[in-house]
Structure formats: C-alpha cells, structure tokens
C-alpha positions in Angstrom: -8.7 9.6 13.8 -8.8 8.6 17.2 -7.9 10.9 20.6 -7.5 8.8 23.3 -7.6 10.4 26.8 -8.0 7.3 28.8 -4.6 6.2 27.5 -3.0 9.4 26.4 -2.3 9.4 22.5 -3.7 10.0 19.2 -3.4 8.8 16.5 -4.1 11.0 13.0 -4.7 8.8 9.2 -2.5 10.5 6.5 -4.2 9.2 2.9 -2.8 6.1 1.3 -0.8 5.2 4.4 -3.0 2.2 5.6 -4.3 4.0 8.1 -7.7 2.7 8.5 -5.7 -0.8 9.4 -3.8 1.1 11.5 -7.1 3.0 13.6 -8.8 -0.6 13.8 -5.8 -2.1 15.1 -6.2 0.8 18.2 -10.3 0.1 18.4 -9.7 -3.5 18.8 -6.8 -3.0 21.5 -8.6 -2.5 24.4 -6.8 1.0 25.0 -9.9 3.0 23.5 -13.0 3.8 25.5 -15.4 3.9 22.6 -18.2 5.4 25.1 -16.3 8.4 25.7 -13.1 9.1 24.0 -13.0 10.3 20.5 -12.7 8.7 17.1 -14.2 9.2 13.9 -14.5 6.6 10.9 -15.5 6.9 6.7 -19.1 5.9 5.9 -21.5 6.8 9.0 -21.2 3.6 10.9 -22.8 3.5 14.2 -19.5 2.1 15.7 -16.1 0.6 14.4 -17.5 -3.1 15.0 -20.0 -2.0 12.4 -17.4 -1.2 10.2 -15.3 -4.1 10.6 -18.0 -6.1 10.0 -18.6 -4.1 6.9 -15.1 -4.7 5.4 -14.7 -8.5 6.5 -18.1 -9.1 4.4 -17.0 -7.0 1.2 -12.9 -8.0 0.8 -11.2 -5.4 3.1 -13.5 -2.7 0.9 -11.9 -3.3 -2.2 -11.3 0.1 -3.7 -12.8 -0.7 -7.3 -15.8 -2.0 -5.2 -16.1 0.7 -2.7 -19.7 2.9 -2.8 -19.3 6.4 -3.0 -19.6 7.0 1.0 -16.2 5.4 1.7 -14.1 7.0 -0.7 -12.9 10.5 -1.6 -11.7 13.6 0.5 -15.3 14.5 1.3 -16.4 11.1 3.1 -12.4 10.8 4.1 -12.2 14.7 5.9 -13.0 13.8 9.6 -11.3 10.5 9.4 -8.4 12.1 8.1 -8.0 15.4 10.1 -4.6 16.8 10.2 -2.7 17.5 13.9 -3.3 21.4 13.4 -7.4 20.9 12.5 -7.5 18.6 15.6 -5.7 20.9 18.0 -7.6 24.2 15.7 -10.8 22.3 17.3 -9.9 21.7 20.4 -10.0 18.1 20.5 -6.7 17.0 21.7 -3.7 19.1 23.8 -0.6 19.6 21.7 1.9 17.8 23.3 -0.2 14.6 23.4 1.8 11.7 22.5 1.2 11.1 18.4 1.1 8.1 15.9 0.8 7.9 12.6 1.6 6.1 9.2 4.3 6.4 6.6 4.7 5.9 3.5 8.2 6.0 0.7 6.9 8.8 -1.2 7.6 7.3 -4.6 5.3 4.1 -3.7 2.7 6.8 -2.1 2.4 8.6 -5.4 2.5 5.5 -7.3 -0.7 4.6 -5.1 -2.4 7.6 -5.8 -1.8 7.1 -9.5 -3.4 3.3 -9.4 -6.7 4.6 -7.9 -7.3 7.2 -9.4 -7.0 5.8 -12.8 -9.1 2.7 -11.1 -12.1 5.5 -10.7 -11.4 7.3 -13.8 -12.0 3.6 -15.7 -15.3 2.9 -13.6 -16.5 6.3 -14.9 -15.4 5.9 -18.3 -17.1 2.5 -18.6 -20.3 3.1 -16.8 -20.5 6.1 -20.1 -20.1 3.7 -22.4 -22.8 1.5 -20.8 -24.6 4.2 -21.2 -24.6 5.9 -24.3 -22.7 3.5 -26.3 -19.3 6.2 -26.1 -17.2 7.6 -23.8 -17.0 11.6 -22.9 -14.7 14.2 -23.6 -13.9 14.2 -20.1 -13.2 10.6 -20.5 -11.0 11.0 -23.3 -9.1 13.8 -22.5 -9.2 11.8 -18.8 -7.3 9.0 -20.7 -4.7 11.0 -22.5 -3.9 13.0 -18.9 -3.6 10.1 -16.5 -2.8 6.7 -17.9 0.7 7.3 -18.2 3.0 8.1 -15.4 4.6 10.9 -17.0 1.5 12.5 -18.1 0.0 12.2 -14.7 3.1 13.6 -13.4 3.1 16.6 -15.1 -0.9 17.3 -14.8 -0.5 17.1 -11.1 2.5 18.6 -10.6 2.6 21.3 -13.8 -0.3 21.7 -15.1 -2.9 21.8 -12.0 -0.8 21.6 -9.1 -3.0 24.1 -7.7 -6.5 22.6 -8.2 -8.3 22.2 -5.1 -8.8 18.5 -5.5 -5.2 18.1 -6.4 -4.0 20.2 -3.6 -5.8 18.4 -1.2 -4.8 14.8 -3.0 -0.8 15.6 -3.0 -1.1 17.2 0.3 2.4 15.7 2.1 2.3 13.3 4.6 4.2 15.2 7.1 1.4 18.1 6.8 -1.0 15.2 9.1 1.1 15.0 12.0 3.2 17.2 14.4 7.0 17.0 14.9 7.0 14.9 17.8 4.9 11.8 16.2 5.9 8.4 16.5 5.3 6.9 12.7 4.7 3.2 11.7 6.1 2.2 7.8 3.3 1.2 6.1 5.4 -1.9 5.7 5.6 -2.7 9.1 2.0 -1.5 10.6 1.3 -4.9 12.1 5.2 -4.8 14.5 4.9 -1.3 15.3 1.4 -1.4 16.4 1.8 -4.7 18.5 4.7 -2.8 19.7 3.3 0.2 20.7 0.2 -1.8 22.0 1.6 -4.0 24.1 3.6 -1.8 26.0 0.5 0.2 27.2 -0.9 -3.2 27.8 -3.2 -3.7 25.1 -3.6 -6.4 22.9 -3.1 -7.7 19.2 -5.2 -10.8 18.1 -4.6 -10.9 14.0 -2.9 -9.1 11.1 -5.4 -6.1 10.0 -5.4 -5.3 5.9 -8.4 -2.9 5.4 -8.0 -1.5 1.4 -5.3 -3.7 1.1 -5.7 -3.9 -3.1 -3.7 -5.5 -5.9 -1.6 -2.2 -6.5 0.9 -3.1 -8.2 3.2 0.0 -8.6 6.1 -1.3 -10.8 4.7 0.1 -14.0 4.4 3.2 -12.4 7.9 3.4 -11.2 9.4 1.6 -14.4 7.9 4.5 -16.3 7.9 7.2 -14.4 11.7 9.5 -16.1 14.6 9.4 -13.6 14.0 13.3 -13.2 10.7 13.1 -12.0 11.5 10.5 -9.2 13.7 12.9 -8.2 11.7 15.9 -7.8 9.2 14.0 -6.1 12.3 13.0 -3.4 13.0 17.0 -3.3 9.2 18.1 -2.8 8.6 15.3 -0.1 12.0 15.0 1.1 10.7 15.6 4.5 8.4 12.6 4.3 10.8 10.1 2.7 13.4 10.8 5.5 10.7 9.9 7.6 9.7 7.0 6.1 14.1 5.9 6.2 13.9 6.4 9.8 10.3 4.3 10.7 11.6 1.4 8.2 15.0 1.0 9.6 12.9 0.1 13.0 12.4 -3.5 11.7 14.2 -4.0 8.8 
C-alpha cells in the first residue's frame, strides 16, 4: 500500500496480483517521499530498501521458502488494505487518483490453488518428520485440496463462508474503487514505466518479487467446464477488468 501526497496517487495490493513488484516499482521511482508519505510493507522491515535487499538475497522470497512473517492474511492485512479501509481510516481522500493490479480470474484462482497446496505439503511433511505419520488434518487436507475440483467445491460449496476463505476469495475488484487505473499482471513492467514516466519518475529494471514456478495448466486442464464458468459469473466484474487492462499492450 502506498499513499502518495507528494505526487497525488495511491496505489492498493489486491492478493496474487503481483503487487509487491508492483509497490517496489513506485518506491524505487523517485515519486515517493519515504520520510513522509505513507506506505506499508509485509515483514516489519525498517524501510523498502530493507526489503529489497531481503528478497534479492533469498530468490524474490520464494513462496515454499518464505518464513511465517511474510506470508498469510495476518502479516499481508496492512500491505493489502482495501480502498474503503484506507479512506474508513482516513489515510487518503476519495477521489485520489488509484492504481492497482489485475489478474484473469481463472489464472488468479489457479494461483491460489498452487500455494495453498504448497503450504498444506510443508505442513504435512514437517508431521511426518515428526512423528513418522501424517494427521488427520493432513489427510483429510489431501483429499479436499489436491484436486481442482475438490478444492473447488470446498471453497466455493462446502466453506465458502469460512473466515479464512472469505478473506482468501475475496474479489479483486473489492481492493480498489471505480475510478482505478489497473495494470494486468502480465504487463506490470509497461504499465508501470508508463504511468511513471509520465509523472517523471524513473524505471531502471524488471521487478519479479514472488514470482514462483506456478504452473497453472493442471489446474485449468482439470478444473470441469462448469466450474470455470461459475468462477467467470462470480468474478465477472474482475475478468472484464482484467480484458480491458490487457488489451492495453497486447
């Protein structure tokens, strides 16, 4: 999250987006005044070269790597505030000028679906490290979310209203406010130097912070025709945004 009076925009880090890339590439701009305007990483760094730093030395924090400070809505909550918690607090006027990330929605849930089964295999293993067997939660783990379907239907069906999955599925749109200007998480690197460059700032490199070796075809080779479609319907919102910031440079 970053609110930027000396330059007049925000910009607000919807999950799974590439949004941390996308707040670096405004820290290392020029266009922030870290002394006094606002922005807010994961982890507790004293200041976003710390951070940097952090991620050059450990592979653009590889998620299967990450330690427990840079991952998960808790650590990710101030990073990630939403438009209506940042103007709820008072920390930016609502008609600001916006940016944000965007993601297809279908490649977005596929994401989701990697990590989480990334974490749920960490904890599995470090059990059977342990005590020589996995849990119940492991197993029953396994059997809800190591197939798209399955996962699917226990986020969607089954537990669409557990907290954690509430706040996990929440739709990109629900970050930002209508009159956003949103980069494709394809194209972060143009539409930054874009944006940028026009207010006079600069662009030095290609940022890639989390970038991972997701790979989401098996997710969306096996995820049923009907389920790709209800996902379309319940983010239709945020995959018509996604058309209209992809068309920009493609």
């Amino acid at each position: 999250m970053i609110i930027c009076n000396s330059n007049n925009f925000a910009v607000t880090r919807a999950q799974k987006t590439g949004g941390a890339s996308l707040e670096v590439y405004f820290l290392e701009s020029g266009l922030v005044d870290t002394d006094n305007d606002i922005y807010t990483l994961e982890g507790g760094f004293a200041n976003w070269e710390e951070f940097k730093a952090y991620s050059d030395a450990h592979d653009n924090l590889k998620y299967s790597e990450l330690p427990r400070n840079l991952y998960g809505y808790d650590y990710l909550k101030y990073a990630q505030k939403t438009y209506a918690e940042i103007i709820a607090d008072g920390q930016a006027p609502a008609d600001m000028p916006w940016v944000g990330t965007i993601r297809h929605p279908l490649y977005w849930l596929a994401s989701l679906y990697y990590y989480a089964n990334v974490r749920r295999k960490i904890i599995a293993q470090e059990h059977m490290a342990e005590t020589g067997k996995y849990t119940p939660d492991d197993i029953w783990n396994e059997k809800h979310m190591a197939e798209p379907d399955a996962s699917w239907d226990l986020v969607f069906v089954e537990m669409p209203e557990d907290p954690n999955i509430k706040d996990s599925l929440k739709s990109q749109s629900s970050y930002y406010p209508d009159h956003v200007q949103l980069f494709n998480i394809e194209n972060i690197h143009e539409h930054a130097t874009e944006f940028i460059t026009a207010k006079g700032g600069t662009v030095t490199e290609r940022i890639e912070i989390r970038k991972s070796s997701n790979n989401p075809t098996y997710y969306l080779d096996n995820l049923s025709a009907d389920r790709k479609q209800k996902t379309l319907e319940i983010y239709e919102k945020d995959f018509i945004a996604w058309e209209k910031a992809y068309a920009r440079f493609n």
